[in-house]
MINUDREN-36092 format. One record per residue (C-alpha): residue number from 0; x, y, z. Coordinates in Angstrom, 1 decimal. Layout:
<pts>
num,u,v,w
NUM,X,Y,Z
...
</pts>
This chain:
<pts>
num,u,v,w
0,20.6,53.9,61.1
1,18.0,51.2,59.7
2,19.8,47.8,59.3
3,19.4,45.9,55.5
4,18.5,42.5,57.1
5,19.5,40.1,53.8
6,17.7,36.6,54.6
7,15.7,33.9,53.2
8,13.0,36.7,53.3
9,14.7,38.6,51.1
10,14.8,36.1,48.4
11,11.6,36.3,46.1
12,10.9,34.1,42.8
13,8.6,35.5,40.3
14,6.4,33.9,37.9
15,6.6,33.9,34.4
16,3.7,37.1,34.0
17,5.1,38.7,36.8
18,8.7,38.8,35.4
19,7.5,40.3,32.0
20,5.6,42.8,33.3
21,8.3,44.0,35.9
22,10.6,43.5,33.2
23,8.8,44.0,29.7
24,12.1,45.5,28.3
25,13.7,42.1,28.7
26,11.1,40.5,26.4
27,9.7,43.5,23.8
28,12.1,46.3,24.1
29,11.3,49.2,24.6
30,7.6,50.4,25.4
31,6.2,53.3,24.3
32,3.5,54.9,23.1
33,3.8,53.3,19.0
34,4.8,56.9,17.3
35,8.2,54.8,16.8
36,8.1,51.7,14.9
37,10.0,49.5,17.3
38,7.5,50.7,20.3
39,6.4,47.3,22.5
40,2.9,47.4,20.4
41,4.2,46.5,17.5
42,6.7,43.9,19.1
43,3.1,41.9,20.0
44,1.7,42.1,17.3
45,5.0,41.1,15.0
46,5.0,38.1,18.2
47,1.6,36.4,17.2
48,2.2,36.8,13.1
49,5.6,35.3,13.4
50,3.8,32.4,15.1
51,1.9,32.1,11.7
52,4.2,32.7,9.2
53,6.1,29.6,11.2
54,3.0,27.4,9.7
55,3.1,29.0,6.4
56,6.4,28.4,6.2
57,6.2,24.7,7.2
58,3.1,24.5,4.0
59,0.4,25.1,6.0
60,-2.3,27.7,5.5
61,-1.6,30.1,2.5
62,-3.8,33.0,4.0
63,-3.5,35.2,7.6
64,-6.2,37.7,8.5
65,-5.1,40.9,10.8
66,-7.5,43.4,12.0
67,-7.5,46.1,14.7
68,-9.7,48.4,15.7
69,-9.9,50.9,18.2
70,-6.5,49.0,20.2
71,-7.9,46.1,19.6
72,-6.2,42.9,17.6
73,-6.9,40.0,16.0
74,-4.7,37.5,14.0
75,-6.8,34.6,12.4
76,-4.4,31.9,10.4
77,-4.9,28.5,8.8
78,-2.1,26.7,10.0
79,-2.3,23.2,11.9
80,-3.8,25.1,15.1
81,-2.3,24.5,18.6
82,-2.8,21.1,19.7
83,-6.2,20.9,21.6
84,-4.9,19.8,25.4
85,-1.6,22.1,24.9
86,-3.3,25.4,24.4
87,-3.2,27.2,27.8
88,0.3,25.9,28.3
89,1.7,27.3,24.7
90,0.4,30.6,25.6
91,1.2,31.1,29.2
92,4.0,28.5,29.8
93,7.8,30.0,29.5
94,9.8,27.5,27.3
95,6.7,25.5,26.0
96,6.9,25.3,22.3
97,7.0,22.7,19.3
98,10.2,25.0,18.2
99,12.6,23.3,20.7
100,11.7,20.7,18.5
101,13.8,21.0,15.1
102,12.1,18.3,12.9
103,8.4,20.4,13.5
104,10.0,23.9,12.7
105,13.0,24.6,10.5
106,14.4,27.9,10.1
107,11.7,29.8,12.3
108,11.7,32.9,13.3
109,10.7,32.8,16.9
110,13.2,29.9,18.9
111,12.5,30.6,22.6
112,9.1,29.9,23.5
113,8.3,33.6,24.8
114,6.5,35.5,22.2
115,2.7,34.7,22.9
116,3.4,34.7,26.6
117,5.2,38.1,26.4
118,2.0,39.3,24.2
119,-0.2,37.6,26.9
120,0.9,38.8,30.0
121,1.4,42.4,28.8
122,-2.4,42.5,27.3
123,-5.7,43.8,29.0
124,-7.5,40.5,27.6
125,-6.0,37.8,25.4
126,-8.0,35.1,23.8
127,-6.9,32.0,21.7
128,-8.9,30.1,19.6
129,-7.3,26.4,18.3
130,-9.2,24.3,15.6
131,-7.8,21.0,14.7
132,-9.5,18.7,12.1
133,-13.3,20.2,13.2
134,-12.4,20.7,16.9
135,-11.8,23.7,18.9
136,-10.9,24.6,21.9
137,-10.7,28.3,23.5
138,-8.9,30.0,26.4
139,-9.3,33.9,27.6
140,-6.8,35.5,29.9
141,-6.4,38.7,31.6
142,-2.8,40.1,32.4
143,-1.4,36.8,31.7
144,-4.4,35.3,34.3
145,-6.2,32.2,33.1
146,-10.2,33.2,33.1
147,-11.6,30.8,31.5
148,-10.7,27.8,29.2
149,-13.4,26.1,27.2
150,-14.0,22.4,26.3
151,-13.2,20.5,23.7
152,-16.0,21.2,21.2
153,-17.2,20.3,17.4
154,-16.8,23.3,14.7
155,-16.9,23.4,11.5
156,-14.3,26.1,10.9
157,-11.1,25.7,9.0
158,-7.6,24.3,11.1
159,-6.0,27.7,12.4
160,-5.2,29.8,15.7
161,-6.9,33.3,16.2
162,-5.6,35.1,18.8
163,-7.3,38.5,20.1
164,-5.5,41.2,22.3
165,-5.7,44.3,24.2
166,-2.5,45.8,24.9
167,-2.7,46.7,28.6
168,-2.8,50.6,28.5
169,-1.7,50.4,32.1
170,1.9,49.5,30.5
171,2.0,50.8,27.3
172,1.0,54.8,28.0
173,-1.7,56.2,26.0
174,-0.9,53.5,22.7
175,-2.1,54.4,19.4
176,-1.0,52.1,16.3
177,0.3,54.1,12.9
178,-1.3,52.3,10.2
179,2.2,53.0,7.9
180,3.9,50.7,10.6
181,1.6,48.3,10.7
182,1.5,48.4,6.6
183,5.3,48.0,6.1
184,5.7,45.0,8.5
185,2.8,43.4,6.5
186,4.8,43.8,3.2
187,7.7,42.9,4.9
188,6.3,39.2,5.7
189,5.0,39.1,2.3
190,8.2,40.0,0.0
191,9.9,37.4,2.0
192,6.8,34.9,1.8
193,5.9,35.2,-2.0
194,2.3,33.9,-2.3
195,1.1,34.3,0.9
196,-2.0,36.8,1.4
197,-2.1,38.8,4.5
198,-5.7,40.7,4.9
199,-4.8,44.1,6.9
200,-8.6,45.0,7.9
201,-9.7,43.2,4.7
202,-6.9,44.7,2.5
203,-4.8,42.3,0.9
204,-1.1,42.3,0.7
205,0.8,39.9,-1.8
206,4.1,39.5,-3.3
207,4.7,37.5,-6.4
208,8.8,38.4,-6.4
209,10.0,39.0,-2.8
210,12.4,41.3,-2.8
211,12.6,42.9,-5.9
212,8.7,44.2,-5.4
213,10.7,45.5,-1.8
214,12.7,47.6,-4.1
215,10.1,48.4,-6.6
216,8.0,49.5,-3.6
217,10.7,51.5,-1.9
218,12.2,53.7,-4.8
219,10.9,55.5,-7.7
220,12.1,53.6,-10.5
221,12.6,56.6,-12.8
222,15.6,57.6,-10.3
223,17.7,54.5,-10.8
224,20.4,53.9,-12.5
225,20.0,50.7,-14.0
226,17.4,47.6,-13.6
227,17.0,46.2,-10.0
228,19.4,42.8,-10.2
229,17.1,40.1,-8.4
230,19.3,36.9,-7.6
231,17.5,34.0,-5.2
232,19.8,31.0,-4.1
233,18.8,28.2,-1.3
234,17.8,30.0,1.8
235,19.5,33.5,0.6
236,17.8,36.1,-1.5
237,19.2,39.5,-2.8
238,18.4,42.3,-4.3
239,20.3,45.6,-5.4
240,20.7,48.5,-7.4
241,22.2,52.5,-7.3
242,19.9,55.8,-7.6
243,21.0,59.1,-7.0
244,20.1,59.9,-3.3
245,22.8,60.5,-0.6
246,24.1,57.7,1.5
247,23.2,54.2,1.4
248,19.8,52.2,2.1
249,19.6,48.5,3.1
250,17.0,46.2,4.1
251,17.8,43.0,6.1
252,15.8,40.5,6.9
253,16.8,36.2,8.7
254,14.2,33.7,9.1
255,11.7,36.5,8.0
256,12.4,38.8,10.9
257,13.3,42.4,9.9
258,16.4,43.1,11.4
259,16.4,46.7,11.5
260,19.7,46.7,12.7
261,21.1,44.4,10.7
262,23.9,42.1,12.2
263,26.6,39.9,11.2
264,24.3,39.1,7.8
265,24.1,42.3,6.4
266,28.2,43.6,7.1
267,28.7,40.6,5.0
268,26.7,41.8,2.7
269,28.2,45.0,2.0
270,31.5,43.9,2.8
271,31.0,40.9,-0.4
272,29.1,43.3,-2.8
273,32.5,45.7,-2.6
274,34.4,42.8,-2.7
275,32.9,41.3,-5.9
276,32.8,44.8,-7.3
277,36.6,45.5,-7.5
278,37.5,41.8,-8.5
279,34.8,41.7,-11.3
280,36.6,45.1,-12.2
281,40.0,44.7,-11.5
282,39.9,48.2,-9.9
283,40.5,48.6,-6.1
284,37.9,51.0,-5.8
285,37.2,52.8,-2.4
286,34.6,51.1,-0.6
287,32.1,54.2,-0.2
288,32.3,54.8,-3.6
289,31.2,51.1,-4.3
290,28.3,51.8,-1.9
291,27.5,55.2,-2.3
292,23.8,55.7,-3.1
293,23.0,52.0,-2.8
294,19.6,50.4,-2.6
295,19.8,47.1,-1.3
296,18.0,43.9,0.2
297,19.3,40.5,1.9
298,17.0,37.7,3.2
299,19.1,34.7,4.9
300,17.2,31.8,6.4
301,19.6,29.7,8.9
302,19.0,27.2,11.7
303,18.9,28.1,15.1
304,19.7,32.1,14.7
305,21.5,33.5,17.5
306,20.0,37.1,17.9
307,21.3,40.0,20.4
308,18.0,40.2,21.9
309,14.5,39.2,22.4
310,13.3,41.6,19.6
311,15.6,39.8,16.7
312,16.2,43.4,15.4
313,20.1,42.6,15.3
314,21.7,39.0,14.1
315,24.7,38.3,16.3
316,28.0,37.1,15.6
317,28.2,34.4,16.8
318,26.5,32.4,13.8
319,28.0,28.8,13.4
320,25.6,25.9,12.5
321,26.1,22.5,14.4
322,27.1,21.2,11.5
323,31.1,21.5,11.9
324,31.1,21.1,7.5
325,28.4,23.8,7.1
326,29.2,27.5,6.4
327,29.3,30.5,8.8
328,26.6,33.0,7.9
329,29.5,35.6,6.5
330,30.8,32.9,4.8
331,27.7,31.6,2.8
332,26.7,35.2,2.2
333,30.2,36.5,0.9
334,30.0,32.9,-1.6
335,26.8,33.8,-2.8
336,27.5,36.9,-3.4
337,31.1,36.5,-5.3
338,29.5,33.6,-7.2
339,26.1,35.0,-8.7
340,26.3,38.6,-8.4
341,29.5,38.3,-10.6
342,28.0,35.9,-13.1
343,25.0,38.4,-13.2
344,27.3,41.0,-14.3
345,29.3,39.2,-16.9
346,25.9,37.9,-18.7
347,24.8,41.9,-18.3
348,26.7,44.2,-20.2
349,24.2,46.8,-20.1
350,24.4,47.2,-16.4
351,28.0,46.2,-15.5
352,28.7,49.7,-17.9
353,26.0,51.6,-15.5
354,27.2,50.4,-12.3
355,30.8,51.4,-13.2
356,29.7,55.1,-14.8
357,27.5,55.5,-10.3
358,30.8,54.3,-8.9
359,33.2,56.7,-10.7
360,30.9,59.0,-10.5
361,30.6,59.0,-6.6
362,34.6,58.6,-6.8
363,34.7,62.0,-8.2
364,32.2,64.1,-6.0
365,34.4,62.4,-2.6
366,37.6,64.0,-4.1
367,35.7,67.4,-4.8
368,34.6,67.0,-1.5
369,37.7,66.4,0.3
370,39.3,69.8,0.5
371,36.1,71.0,1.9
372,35.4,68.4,4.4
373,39.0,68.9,6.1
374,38.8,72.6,6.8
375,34.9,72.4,8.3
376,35.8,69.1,10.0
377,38.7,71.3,11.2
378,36.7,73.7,12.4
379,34.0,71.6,14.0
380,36.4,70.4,15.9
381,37.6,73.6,17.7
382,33.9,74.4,17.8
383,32.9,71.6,19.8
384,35.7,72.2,22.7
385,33.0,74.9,23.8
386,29.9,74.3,21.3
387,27.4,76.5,22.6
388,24.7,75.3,20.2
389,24.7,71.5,21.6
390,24.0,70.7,25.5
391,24.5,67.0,25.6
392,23.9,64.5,27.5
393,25.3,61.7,29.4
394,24.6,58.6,27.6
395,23.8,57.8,23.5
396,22.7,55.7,21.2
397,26.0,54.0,20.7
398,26.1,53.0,24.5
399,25.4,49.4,24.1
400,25.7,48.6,28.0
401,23.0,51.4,28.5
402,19.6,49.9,29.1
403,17.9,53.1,28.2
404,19.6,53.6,25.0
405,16.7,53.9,23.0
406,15.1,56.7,25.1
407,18.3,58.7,23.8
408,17.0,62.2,22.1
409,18.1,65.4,20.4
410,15.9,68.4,20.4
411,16.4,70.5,17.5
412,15.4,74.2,18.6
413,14.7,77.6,17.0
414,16.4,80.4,19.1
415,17.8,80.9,23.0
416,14.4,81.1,24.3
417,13.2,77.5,23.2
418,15.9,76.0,24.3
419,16.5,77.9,27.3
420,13.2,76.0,28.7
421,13.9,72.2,27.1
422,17.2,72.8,28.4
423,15.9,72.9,31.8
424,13.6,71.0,32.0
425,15.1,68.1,29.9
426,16.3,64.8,31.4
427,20.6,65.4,31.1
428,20.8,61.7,31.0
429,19.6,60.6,27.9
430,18.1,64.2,26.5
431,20.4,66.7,24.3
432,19.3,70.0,23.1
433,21.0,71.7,19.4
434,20.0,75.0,19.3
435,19.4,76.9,15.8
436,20.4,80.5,15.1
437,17.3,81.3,13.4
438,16.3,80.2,9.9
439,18.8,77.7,8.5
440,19.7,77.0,4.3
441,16.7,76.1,2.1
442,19.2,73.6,0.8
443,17.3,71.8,-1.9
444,19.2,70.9,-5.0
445,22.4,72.0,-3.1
446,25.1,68.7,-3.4
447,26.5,67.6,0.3
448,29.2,70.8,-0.3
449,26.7,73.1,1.6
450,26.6,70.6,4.8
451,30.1,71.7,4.9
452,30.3,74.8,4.1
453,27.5,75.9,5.8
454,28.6,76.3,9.8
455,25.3,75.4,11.0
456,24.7,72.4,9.1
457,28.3,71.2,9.9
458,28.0,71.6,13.7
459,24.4,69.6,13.1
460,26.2,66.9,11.4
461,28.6,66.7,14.1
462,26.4,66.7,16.9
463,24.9,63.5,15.7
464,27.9,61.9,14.5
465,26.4,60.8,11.2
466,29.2,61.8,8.5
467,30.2,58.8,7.6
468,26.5,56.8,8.3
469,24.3,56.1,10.6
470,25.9,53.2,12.6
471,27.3,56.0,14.5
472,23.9,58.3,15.1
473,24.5,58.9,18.9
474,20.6,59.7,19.3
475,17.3,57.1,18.6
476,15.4,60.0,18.3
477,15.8,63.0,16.5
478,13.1,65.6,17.3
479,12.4,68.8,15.8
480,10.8,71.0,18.5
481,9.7,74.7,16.5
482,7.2,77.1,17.2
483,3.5,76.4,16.1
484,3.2,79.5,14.2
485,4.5,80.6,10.4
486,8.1,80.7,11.1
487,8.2,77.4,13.1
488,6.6,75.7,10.4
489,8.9,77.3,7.8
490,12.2,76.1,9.6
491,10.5,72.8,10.3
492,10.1,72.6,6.4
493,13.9,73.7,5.6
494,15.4,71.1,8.4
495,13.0,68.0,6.9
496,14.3,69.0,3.7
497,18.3,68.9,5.1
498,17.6,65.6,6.6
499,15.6,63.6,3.5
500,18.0,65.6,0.9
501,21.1,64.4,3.3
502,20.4,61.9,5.3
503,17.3,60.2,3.9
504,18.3,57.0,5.7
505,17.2,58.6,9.3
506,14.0,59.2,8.4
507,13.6,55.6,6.4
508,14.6,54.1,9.9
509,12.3,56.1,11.8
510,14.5,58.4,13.7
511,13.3,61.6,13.1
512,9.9,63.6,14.9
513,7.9,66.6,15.0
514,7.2,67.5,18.7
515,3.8,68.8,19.6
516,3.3,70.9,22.0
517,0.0,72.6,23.4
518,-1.5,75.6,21.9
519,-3.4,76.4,25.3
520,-3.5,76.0,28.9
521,-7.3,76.0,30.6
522,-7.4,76.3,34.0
523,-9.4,76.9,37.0
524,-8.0,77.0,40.7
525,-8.7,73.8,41.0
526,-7.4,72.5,37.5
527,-4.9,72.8,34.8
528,-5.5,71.4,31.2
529,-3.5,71.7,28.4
530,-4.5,71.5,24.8
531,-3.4,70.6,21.3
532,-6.0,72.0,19.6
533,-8.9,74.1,19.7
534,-11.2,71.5,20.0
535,-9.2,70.1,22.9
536,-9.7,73.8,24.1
537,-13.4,73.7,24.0
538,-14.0,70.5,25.5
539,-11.6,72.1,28.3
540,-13.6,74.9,28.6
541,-16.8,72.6,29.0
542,-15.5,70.1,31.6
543,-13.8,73.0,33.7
544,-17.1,75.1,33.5
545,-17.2,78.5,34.3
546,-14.9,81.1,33.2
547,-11.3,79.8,33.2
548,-8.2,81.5,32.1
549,-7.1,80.6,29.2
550,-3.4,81.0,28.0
551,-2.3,81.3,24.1
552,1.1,79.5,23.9
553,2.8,81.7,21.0
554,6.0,80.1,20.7
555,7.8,77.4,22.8
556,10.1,80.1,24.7
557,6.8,81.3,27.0
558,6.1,77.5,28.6
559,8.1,77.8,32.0
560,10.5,74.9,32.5
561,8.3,73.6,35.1
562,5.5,73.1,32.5
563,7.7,71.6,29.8
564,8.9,68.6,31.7
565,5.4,67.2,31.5
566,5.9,68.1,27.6
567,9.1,66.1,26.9
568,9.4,63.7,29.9
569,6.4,61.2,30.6
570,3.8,63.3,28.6
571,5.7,63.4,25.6
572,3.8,64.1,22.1
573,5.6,63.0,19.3
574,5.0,62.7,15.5
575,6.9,60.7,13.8
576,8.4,61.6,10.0
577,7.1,58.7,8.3
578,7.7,58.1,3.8
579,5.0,56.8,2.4
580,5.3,54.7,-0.8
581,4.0,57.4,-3.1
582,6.7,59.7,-1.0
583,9.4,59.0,-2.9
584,11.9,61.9,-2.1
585,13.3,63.6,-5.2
586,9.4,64.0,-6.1
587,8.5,65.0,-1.9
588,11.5,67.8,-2.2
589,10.4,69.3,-5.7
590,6.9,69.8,-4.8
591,7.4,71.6,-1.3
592,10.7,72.6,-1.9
593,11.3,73.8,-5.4
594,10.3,76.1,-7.8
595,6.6,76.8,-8.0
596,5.7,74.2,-10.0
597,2.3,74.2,-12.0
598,1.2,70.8,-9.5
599,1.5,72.9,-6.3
600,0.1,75.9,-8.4
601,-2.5,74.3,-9.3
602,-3.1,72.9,-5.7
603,-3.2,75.6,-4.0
604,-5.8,77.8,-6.6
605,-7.9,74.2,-5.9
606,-7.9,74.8,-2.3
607,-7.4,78.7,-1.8
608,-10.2,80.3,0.6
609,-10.8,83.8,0.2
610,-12.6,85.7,2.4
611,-15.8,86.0,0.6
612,-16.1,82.7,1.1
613,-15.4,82.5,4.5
614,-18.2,85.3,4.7
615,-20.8,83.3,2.7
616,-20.0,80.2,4.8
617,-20.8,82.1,7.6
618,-24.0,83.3,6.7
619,-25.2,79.9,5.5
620,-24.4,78.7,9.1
621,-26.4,81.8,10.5
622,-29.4,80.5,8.4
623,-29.1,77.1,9.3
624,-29.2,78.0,12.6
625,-32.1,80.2,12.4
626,-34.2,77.3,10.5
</pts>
């Protein structure tokens, strides 16, 4: 038996590039492929704006200019610019950085001097470009690998860093950016950055009122139940109102970093708006009735912000300035909140009467609910002793000690066959499979009853632990896997419209997908191609040459196990569920979903192809040819 010698030999010290790219988790998250919005990609390129907004926030430069194309970036501000002799070091030195030094940048986001490096060392080719007071100076890296650095030379050009990047594709698998992601972290900076401009490939993004255009932007004003109450204070900013949607939406944001998952910030959020709520009333009303169809937003700006990781998606608790007289963050949000949002109501008659009419209102569905939620909770219960629709796995979500947490996944599939195959060939680590039993509820314009009533639905709700909200949702992603025929699309259609009617919050946070899977499978005996499409067919067809077979996949059940891995493991295909701004959901779910209204009428006469026309198109294309 081979001896593990441990010696100085065995001890090895990395450099700052290698570290990050053995360990880009450490520094970006996770990695991915950007169909999620938290993907590595987008980590970079929220890494080199934050470094801009920084200057803007200091009064410097009112403008930043983003563009990429084909995988390629480029941020251009009009900041200070690096200082000329320190720009290889900023970029490619770990713990360089003028935000160790307080009195040059208050409140920033980024604090640790890693952000550009992480971008740097995990890019193809990264280039940065200072200009100070009509000097320049230019570096250009590879993998974190210094290739060339220019002189100190004249310019004309306006004070400002431009950085360009190549995410190295070597890391981050077959990358594509989502312009919707890319759009929503722009307004982001903006609504908390009123009158900055941002130019997103010459589109410009501007916010004259901060979080009340979020608001505006995010909900369809028609569905709310009373004006949007804007209140702004030093270094805090809130906004909120109630619609008529299930469950509760909230937007977070400290030092101008999203934090998707919110932190200690946002529980003192909620926990101050029920607070104020029930003193401003003198009614100790339940606390999910308070928040029950809530739209909110908070903004906090604080020194030295003590996040629970690298990414800042989640402000941690422990949040006490230096100053030993100065506020926890709970505390200066709960004071804030008890103080204004209470005057606000007292000098607003109008809406203090609305806000009261949501909250009883959502007092009295809960107690309709109750007798029904006991007896189906009751009976999920015994069901999940031995739930034959749900083959879990060993780790979730809510695993915080798990490293691979986010790579957690339910598959949600149509029949034994399906599911049968994922089954097998699924990772039982972090991959669980829900099988359906054929079509489920059309349940549009059904209240939450049926998600109770209705075994399926129950079980469903159960599986991902997400009765009472999503902090619990034991899987990152939720992925519909159906057939690519007329009945997979159908039940596709009915489950989207369970989750947005439902749960609209999982698909607002980006946890829910459409997997693709491949129509055919070209081979020769040499080679083995799979394709999406049938243009992916025909180029097939033309690289294997010859006559290959070619397999029709008709439904997900006829893909051996052996082929799915590939499909769900390292190959994986997903599309993510994304709302648009125009997408609001009541309007989403009565066009596809309800009646047939004149608009989808009248869409589909527009657009209807008959077969004569099909006919006629094809003889054109025969003349065409013969021309």
């Amino acid at each position: 038996m081979a001896e593990n010698n441990y010696d100085e030999s065995s001890i090895r010290s990395l450099d700052w590039k290698e570290h990050i790219r053995l360990r880009p988790g450490m520094y970006i998250g996770k990695l991915g492929d950007g169909s999620a919005p938290d993907d590595g990609i987008y980590v970079l390129l929220k890494e080199v704006i934050d470094n801009c907004i920084d200057e803007y926030a200091m009064g410097h430069g009112k403008a930043i200019e983003v563009s990429i194309d084909e995988g390629k970036v480029s941020v251009r501000d009009y900041g200070r610019g690096i200082p000329l002799g320190k720009v290889v070091d900023v970029v490619s030195k770990i713990n360089t950085g003028a935000k160790y030094d307080s009195k040059a940048f208050q409140k920033a986001v980024g604090l640790n001097g890693v952000g550009t490096k992480a971008v740097n060392a995990l890019s193809s080719y990264f280039k940065v470009t200072a200009v100070r007071e009509g000097e320049m100076k230019t570096a250009e890296f590879e993998r974190g690998v210094l290739i060339s650095e220019s002189e100190i030379e004249k310019t004309d050009a306006k004070n400002g860093t431009h950085v360009i990047f190549e995410p190295d594709n070597t890391v981050f698998k077959n990358y594509h950016f989502i312009g919707q992601y890319i759009e929503n972290m722009i307004w982001n900076y903006c609504y908390l950055n009123s009158g900055l401009s941002i130019y997103l490939n010459r589109k410009k993004f501007y916010s004259a009122n901060g979080l009340l255009d979020l608001l505006l932007r995010k909900t369809d004003e028609s569905s709310l139940r009373y004006p949007i109450i804007h209140l702004k204070g030093e270094d805090i900013e809130m906004a909120l109102t109630h619609g008529n949607q299930y469950g509760e939406e909230y937007y977070s944001f400290v030092n101008g970093q999203n934090t998707t998952q919110g932190g200690t910030h946002l529980s003192a959020f909620k926990e101050a708006i029920v607070k104020t709520v029930r003193d401003h009333y003198g009614k100790d009303y339940a606390s999910e009735d308070v928040r029950q169809s809530i739209i909110g937003a908070i903004a906090v700006r604080i020194q030295e912000p003590v996040f629970e990781s690298q990414t800042k998606t989640k402000l941690g608790s422990n949040n006490i300035s230096l100053d030993e007289n100065a506020p926890t963050v709970r505390t200066f949000v709960n004071d804030f909140v008890k103080e204004h949002l209470d005057n606000y109501l007292h000098m607003h008659p109008d809406i203090k009467d609305a806000l009261k009419r949501r909250i009883e209102q959502s007092e009295r569905e809960r107690k309709e609910l109750a007798g029904v939620k006991k007896i189906a909770n009751e009976r999920a219960k015994k069901a999940n002793l031995h739930n034959r629709k749900l083959r879990d796995c060993k780790y979730h979500l809510t695993d915080e000690k798990f490293e691979g947490r986010l790579d957690t996944m339910l598959f949600i599939t149509e029949g034994d066959s399906a599911s049968g195959s994922i089954t097998k060939a699924r990772n039982p680590e972090t991959q669980a499979v829900f099988s359906l039993r054929g079509k489920p509820l059309n349940c549009y314009g059904l209240s939450k009853k049926v998600v109770y009533e209705n075994e399926e639905f129950n079980l469903l709700q159960h599986a991902l632990d997400i009765e009472n909200g999503i902090e619990t949702l034991r899987y990152n992603q939720i992925v519909i896997a159906t057939d690519a025929d007329v009945d997979g699309s159908h039940i596709r259609l009915l489950l989207l419209t369970f989750f947005l009617q439902f749960f609209p919050d999982l698909v607002r946070e980006g946890h829910l997908f459409i997997l693709q899977t491949p129509l055919f499978r070209v081979r020769n005996k040499k080679e083995t191609i799979y394709c999406y499409s049938d243009e992916e067919k025909q180029m097939a067809i033309n690289k294997l040459g010859g006559k290959p077979e070619i397999t029709r996949f008709k439904g997900l059940g006829e893909i051996s196990p052996h082929e799915f891995e590939g499909f769900i493991n390292k190959d994986i295909k997903l599309d993510p569920v994304i709302l648009e701004k125009e997408s609001t959901i009541p309007k989403l779910l009565s066009y596809y979903m309800g009646k047939n209204t004149p608009e989808r009428q009248g869409f589909i006469i527009d657009n209807l192809i008959i077969e004569q026309d099909i006919l006629e198109d094809k003889e054109v294309e025969i003349v065409d040819e013969e021309i």
